[in-house]
C-alpha positions in Angstrom: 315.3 49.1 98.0 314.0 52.3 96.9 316.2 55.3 98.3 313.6 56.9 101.1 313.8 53.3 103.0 316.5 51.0 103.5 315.6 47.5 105.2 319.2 46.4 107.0 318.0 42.9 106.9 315.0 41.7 105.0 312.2 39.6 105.6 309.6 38.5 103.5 308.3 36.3 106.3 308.3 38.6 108.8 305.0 39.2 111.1 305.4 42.9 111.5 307.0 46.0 109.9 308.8 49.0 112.2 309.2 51.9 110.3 312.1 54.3 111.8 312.6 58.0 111.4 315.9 59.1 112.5 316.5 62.6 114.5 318.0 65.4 113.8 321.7 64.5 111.7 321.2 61.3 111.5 321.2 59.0 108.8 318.6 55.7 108.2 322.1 53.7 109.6 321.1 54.6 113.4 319.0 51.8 113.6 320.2 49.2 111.8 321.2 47.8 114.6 317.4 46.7 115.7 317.9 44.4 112.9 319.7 42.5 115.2 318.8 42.3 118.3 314.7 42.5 117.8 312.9 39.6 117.1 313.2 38.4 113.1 309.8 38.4 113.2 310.2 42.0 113.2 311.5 43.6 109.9 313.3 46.8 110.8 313.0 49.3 107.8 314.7 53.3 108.5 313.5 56.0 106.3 316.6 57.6 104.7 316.3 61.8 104.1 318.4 63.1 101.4 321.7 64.7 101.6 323.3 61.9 104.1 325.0 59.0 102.9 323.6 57.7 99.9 321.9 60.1 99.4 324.3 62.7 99.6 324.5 64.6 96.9 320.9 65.2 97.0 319.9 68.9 98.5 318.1 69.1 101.7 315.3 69.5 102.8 314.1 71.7 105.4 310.1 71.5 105.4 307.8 69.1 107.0 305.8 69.4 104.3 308.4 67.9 101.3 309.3 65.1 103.9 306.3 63.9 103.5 305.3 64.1 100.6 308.6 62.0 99.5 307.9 59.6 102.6 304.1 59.0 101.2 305.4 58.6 97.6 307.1 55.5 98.6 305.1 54.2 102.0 302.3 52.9 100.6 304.3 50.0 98.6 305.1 48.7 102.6 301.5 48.1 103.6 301.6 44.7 102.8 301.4 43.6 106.2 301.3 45.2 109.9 303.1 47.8 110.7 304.6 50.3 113.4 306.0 53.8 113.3 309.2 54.6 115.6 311.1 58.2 115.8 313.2 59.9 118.1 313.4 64.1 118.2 312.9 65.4 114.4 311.7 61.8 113.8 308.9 61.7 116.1 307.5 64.7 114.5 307.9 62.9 111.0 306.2 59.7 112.3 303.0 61.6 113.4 302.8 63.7 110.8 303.6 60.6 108.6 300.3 59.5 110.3 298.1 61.6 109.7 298.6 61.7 106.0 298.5 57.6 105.9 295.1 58.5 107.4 294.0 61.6 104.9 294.6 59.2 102.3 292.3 56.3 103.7 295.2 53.9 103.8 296.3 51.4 106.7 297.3 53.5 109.6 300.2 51.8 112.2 299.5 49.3 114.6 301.3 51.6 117.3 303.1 54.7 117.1 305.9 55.3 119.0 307.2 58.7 119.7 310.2 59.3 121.5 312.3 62.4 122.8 309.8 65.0 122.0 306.8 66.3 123.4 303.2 66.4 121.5 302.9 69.1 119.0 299.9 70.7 120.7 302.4 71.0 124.0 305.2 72.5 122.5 307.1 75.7 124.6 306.7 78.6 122.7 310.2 79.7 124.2 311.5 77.4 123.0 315.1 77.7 122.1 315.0 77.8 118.2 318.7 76.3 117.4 317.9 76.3 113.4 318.8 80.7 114.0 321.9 80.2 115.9 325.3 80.9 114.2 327.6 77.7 113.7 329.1 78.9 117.0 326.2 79.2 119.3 325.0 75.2 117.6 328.1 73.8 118.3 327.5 74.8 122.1 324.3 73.7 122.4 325.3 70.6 120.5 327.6 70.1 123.5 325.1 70.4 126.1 322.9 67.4 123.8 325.4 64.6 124.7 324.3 63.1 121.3 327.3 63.5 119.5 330.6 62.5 120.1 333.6 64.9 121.3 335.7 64.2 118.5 333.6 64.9 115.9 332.3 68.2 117.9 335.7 69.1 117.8 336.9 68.1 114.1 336.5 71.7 112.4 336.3 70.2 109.0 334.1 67.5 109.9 331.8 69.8 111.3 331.6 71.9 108.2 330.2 68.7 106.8 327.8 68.2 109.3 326.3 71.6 110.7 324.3 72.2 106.9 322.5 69.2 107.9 322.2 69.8 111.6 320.6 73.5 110.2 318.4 71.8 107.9 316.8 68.9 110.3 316.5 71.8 112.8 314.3 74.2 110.3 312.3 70.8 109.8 311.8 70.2 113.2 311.2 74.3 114.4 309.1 75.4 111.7 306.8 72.1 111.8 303.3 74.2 112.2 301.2 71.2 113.3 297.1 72.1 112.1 294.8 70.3 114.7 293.1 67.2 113.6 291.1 64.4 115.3 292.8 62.3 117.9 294.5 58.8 116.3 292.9 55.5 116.3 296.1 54.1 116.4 297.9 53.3 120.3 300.7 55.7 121.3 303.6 55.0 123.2 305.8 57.9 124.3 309.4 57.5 125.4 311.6 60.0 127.1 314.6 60.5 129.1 313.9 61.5 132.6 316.4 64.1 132.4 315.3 65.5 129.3 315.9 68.9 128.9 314.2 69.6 126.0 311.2 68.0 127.2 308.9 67.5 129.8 306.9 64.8 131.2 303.9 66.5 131.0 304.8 67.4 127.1 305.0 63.8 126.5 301.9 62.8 128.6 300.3 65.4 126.2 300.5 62.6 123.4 297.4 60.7 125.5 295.4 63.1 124.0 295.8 62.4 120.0 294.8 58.9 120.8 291.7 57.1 121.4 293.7 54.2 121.6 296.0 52.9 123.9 298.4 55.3 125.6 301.9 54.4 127.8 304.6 56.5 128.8 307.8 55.1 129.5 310.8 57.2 131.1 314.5 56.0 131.0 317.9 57.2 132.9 319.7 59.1 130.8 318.8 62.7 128.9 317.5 64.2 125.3 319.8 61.2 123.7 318.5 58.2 126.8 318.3 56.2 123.4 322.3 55.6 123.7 322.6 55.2 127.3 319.6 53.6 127.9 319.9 51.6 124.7 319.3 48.1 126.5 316.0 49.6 128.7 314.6 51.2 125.2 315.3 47.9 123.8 313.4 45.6 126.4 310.6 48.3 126.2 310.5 48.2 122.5 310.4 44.3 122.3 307.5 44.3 124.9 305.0 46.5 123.1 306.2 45.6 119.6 305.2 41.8 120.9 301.7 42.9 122.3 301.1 44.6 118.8 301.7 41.4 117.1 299.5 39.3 119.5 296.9 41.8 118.8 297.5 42.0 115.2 
């Protein structure tokens, strides 16, 4: 499969497409999983950035705008049949903006998005803490205070030389993002967050109703800015249920 999307377990048969943009340091392999426990009417497929696994020796990028432009390079060849856009943090962002180009350039737009773990891009604190200008240091802390990555590797020097470049670069992505107002989405949204969020509000997310004339939900899960771990089974239930009521409609 070409290198911007990996497909952990294909389908040719399946009903439905879910597209997956990984946050922040993470590579495509975060949601292989789904392959496995969502229906096989479902063909999971995670976009892959470069400079992580196989791509590693690939430079990074750190502009929405070269994202993409490599995403869109590719996407189009997956339009074949239904589809739906998932992504947590960083990968929300990606999956709107992924969007909105799909639309620029008159093609199929997604059966649902699904944006989790950040709030709209029109709601956004402009106090934000900007983690992309802190030193190693300062990350690491605030890293700790995220609960999305485990103590050892926080705590493995070496390792972290390894991953703090891409950390920095997914956080440049993510920070600098300058989001140009367009017409509300056809498409439905759902919007998923962890009720103890603290890089996020409720009423952040509930901003997504408005870049919709679709359907809108909001679902909020236990757990905080990484609920997608220890709320893994919720997300998954909730996932299944609207993934399903986009394939009845479909």
């Amino acid at each position: 499969m070409n290198k911007w999307f990996l497909i952990p377990k294909p389908n040719p048969l399946a009903a439905l497409r879910l597209i997956c943009f990984p946050y922040s340091g993470a590579s495509a392999s975060i949601y292989f999983d789904l392959a496995n426990v969502l229906p096989p009417s479902i063909e999971v497929v995670a976009v892959q950035l470069p400079g992580r696994a196989n791509r590693l020796s690939e430079p990074l990028l750190t502009d929405m705008a070269s994202v993409i432009q490599g995403v869109m390079a590719v996407l189009p060849s997956l339009l074949d049949r239904p589809f739906a856009l998932f992504g947590h943090s960083l990968g929300a962002q990606e999956a709107f903006e992924t969007t909105l180009a799909l639309r620029r350039q008159g093609l199929p737009q997604p059966a649902r998005l699904f944006v989790s773990g950040h709030g709209a891009p029109h709601a956004e604190d402009p106090e934000k803490l900007l983690l992309h200008r802190l030193d190693d240091e300062a990350m690491v802390r605030e890293l700790r205070k995220m609960n999305g990555m485990a103590p050892e590797i926080l705590e493995n020097d070496e390792l972290m030389q390894l991953v703090l470049p891409i950390l920095r670069a997914d956080f440049t992505i993510s920070e600098t993002y300058d989001y140009q107002p367009e017409p509300p989405l056809a498409c439905s949204i759902s919007a998923y967050s962890g009720l103890q969020d603290r890089y996020v509000t409720r009423e952040q997310m509930q901003a997504w109703k408005e870049l919709t004339t679709g359907d809108f939900r909001l679902r909020m899960f236990p757990g905080d800015h990484f609920y997608l771990n220890s709320s893994r089974m919720l997300l998954l239930q909730a996932l299944a249920r609207d993934l399903a009521e986009v394939m009845r409609q479909a």
